[in-house]
C-alpha positions in Angstrom: 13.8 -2.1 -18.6 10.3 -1.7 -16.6 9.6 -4.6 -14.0 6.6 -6.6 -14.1 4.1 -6.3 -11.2 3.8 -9.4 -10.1 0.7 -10.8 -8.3 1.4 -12.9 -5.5 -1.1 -15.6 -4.6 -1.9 -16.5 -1.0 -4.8 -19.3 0.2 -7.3 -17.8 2.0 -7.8 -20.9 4.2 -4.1 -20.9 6.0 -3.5 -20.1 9.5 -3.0 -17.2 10.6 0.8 -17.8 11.8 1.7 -19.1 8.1 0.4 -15.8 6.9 1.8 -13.8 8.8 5.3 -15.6 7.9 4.4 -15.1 4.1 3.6 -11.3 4.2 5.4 -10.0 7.6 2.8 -7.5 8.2 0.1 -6.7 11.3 -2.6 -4.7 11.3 -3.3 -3.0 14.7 -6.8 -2.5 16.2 -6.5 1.0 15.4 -5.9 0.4 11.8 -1.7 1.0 11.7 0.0 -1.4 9.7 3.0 -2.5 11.2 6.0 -4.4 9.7 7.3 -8.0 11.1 10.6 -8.2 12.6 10.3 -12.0 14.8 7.6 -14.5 14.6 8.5 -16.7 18.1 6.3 -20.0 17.8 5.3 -21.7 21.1 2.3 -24.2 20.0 -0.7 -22.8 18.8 0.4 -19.3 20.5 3.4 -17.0 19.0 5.8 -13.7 20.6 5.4 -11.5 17.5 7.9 -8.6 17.5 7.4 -5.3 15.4 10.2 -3.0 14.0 8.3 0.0 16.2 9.6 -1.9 19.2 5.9 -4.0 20.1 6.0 -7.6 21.5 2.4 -9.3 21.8 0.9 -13.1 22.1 -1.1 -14.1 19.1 -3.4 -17.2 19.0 -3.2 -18.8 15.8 -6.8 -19.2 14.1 -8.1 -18.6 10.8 -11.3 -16.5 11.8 -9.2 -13.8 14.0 -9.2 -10.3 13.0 -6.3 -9.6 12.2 -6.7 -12.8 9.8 -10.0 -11.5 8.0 -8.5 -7.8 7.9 -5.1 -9.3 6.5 -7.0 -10.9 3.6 -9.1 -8.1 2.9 -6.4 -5.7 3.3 -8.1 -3.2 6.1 -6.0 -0.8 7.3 -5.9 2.8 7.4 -1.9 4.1 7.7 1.2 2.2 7.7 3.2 2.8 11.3 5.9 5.7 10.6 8.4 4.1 13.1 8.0 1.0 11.3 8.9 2.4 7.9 7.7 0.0 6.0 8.7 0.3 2.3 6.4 1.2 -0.4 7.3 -1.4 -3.1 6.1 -4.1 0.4 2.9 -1.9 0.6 2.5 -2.2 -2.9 3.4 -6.3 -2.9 0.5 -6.6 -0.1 -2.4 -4.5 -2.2 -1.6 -6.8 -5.3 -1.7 -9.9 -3.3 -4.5 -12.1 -4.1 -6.0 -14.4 -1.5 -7.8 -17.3 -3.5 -9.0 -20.7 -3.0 -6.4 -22.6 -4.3 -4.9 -24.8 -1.4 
């Protein structure tokens, strides 16, 4: 039996923590996608943890970078210490981020 891909729908209009809680992903300056391990919330700032090890404050807002490239999916590599799976890669490029709130 052949699974379905399923899209997965995501407003475009969220924070950027409530995002980043849904798809458990960050995209790096340099254009590495790195994989999630701990969102720490304190306020309107958050301790976000990587699998590769990196700890960095994030402010949430919805016009950030890494918001606008998460919703249009800009990234060049996935991080290899990170190993992020391919069927999660594959979840995040058939995500749809809509209008619906």
């Amino acid at each position: 039996m052949e699974k379905k891909e399923l899209t997965r729908y995501v407003s475009k209009h969220q924070p950027l923590l409530s995002t980043l809680e849904k798809i458990k992903l960050w995209p790096s300056r340099s254009g590495v996608l790195h994989g999630i391990r701990e969102i720490d919330r304190r306020g309107c700032l958050a301790v976000v943890t990587t699998h590769c090890g990196e700890k960095f404050t994030v402010r949430d807002s919805r016009n950030s970078r890494a918001a606008r490239w998460l919703r249009s999916r800009r990234y060049s590599e996935s991080c290899k210490a990170c190993a992020i799976p391919g069927w999660k890669l594959s979840k995040y490029a058939a995500t749809v981020f809509s209008d619906r709130r």
